[in-house]
C-alpha positions in Angstrom: 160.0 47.4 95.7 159.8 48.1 99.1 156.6 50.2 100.1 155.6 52.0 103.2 152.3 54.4 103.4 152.6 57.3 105.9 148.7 58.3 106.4 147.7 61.2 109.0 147.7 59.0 111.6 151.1 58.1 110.9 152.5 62.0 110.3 150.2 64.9 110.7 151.9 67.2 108.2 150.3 70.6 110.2 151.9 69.2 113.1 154.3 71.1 115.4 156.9 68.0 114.7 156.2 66.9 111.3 159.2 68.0 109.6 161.0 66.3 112.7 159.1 63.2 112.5 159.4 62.3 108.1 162.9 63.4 108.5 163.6 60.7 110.9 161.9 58.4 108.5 163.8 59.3 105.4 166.8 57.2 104.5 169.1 58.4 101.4 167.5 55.7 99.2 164.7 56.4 99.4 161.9 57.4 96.7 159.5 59.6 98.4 156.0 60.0 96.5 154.0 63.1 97.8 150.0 62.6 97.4 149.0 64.4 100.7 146.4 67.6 100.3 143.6 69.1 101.8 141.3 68.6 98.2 139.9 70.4 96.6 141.0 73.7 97.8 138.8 76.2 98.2 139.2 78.7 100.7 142.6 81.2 101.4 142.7 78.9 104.9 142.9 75.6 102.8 145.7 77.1 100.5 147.5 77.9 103.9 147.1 74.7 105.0 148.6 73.1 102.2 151.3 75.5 102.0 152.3 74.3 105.9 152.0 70.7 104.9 154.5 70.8 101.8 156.3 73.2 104.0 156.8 70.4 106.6 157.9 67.9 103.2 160.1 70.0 102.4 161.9 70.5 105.4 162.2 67.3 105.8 163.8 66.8 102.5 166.4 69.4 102.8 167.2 67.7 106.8 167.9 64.0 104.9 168.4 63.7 101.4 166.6 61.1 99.4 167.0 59.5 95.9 163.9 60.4 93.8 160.9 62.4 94.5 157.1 62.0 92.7 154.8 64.9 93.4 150.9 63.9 92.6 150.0 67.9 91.4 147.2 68.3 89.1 145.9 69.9 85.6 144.2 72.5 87.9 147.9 74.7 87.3 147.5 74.9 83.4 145.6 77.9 81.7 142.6 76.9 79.5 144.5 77.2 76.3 145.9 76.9 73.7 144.1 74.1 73.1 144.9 70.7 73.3 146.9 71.0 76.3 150.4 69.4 76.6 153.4 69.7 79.2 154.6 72.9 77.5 151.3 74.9 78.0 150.9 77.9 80.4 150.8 76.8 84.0 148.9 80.2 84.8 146.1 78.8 87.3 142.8 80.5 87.9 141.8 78.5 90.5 142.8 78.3 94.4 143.3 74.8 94.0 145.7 75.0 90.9 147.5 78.3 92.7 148.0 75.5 95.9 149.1 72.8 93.4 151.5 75.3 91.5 153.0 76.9 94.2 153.9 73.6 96.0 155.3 71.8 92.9 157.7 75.0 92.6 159.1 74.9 96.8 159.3 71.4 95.9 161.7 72.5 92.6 163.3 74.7 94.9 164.1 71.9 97.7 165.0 69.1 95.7 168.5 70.5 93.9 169.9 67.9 92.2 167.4 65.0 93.8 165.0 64.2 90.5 162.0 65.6 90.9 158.7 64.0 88.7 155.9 66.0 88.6 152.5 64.3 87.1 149.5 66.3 86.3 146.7 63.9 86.3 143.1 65.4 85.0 139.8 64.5 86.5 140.1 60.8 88.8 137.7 58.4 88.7 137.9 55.1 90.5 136.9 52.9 93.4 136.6 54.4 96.6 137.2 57.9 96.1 136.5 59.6 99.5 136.0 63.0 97.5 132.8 61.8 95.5 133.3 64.7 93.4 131.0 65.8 90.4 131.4 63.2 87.8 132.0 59.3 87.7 131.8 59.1 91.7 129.2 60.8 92.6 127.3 59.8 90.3 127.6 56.1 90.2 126.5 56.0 94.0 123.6 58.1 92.9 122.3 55.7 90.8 123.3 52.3 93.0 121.2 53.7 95.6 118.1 54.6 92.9 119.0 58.3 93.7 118.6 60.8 90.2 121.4 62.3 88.7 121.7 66.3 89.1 123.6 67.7 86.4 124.9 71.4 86.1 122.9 72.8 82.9 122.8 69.9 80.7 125.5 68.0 81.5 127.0 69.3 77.9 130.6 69.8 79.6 133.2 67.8 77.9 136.5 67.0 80.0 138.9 64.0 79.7 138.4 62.0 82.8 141.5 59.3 84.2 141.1 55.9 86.1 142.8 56.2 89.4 144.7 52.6 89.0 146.1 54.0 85.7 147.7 56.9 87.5 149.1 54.3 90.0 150.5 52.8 87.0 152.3 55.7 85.9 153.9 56.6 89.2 155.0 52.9 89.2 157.0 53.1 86.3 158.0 56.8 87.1 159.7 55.9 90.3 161.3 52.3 88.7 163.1 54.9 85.8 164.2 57.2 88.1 162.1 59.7 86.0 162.4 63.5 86.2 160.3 66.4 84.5 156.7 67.2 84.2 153.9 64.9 82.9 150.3 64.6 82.7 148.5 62.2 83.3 145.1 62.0 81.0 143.8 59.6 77.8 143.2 62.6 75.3 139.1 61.5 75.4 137.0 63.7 76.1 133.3 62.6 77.2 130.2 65.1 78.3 129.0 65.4 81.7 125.8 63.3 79.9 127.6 61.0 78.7 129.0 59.9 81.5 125.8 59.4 83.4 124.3 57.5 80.9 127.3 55.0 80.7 126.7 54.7 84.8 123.6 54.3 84.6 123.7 51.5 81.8 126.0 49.7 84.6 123.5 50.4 87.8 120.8 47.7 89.0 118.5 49.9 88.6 117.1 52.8 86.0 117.6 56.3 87.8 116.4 59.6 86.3 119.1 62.5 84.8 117.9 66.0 85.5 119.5 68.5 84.2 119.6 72.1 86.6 120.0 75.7 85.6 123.9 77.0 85.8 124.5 80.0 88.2 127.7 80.9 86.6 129.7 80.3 83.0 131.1 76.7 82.2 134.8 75.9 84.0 137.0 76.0 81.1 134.6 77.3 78.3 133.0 73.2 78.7 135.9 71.9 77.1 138.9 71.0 78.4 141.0 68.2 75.8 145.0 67.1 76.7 147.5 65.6 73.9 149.1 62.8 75.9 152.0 61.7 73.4 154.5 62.6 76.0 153.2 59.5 77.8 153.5 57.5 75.1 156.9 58.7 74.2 158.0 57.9 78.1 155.9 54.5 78.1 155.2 53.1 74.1 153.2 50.0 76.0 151.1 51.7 78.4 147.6 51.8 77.4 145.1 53.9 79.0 142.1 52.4 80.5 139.0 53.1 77.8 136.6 55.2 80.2 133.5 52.4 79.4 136.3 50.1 80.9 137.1 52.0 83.7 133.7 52.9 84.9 132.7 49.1 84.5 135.7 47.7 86.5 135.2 51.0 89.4 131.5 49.5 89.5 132.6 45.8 89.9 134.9 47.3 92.6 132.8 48.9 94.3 129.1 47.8 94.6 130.2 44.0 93.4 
């Protein structure tokens, strides 16, 4: 399989000539896999931004046809409940960044006609040179390779389901050799705390660091507790295994620090 990667440098999406430009790099059998985003989004002007950029994909879709197309969305469009989610729950976003990721899956939908169209929903990524060093795994396993303490919001008692970024790469692997269409998320159905997690990176740094926990200014995202029910990914794939999150953390350190 034949792979090329289109960075910003390659396509600005907000361009004046973006739609021009991917359209004149699409060929009919193509499988395109859409992963660009301005992340996380925060502010009106990022969800604007992103709304231009799929704009642009979309375009460029409708201009030259191709054979299969991935979009890389995220749980962030799925209400917190009922509880454990699947494919079928609610996708009724309360966040600016799930609104973004809803609203571009569905001009997507709308573009695509009878193209298939796979949509995967992965929950929190962890992994290897993340640029996003976001709350959680990242952060805070450069935190403690560089002797820095670990802040965590209240005590860390927050309990999500966190996914390694090479097994999502799996996924869309298989996804785009299928020809897959439809929804699917992308997490293990384990849930770990916030605590949990640091003490697992920290067993793996070369050094003790300290975990302090820090007073909360608002309510827990998601009530603290957010699990998934992934059988529809092992109905789609009966011999992909999930990397364990001890497993994952443990190859992301070798990765990265060596």
């Amino acid at each position: 399989m034949a792979v090329e990667g289109l960075g910003r440098r390659g396509i600005d999406l907000l361009g004046d000539k973006a739609a021009a430009q991917l359209a004149a790099r699409l060929r009919r059998d193509d499988a395109v896999v859409v992963v660009s985003a301005i992340a996380p989004c925060k502010t009106p002007a990022m969800m604007v931004d992103n709304i231009r950029m799929m704009g642009a994909v979309c375009e460029a879709l409708s201009t030259r046809p191709v054979s299969h197309v991935v979009y890389i969305s995220s749980d962030a469009v799925y209400a917190d409940g009922p509880l454990p989610l699947t494919e079928a729950s609610p996708a009724a976003p309360t966040s600016l960044h799930g609104a973004m990721h809803l609203a571009r899956e569905q001009m997507l939908a709308a573009t695509a006609g009878d193209t298939p169209l796979a949509i995967l929903r992965p929950t929190l990524v962890y992994g290897a040179g993340d640029p996003h060093n976001g709350y959680g795994p990242n952060r805070f396993r450069r935190l403690a390779n560089r002797g820095e303490r670990i802040m965590l919001f209240g005590a860390g008692e927050e309990r999500r389901d966190h996914v390694l970024v090479d097994d999502i790469a799996e996924i869309a692997l298989r996804v785009l050799q299928h020809s897959s269409a439809g929804i699917l998320n992308i997490a293990t159905g384990t849930v770990a705390s916030f605590r949990a997690l640091a003490e697992q990176v920290i067993s793996l740094a070369p050094q003790e660091v300290a975990i302090e926990p820090t007073p909360r200014n608002g309510p827990m995202p998601h009530g603290g507790y957010r699990p998934f029910d992934p059988a529809a990914t092992t109905k789609a794939f009966p011999d992909f295994r999930y990397t364990p999150l001890a497993e994952g953390l443990a190859q992301a350190q070798r990765q990265e620090f060596g």
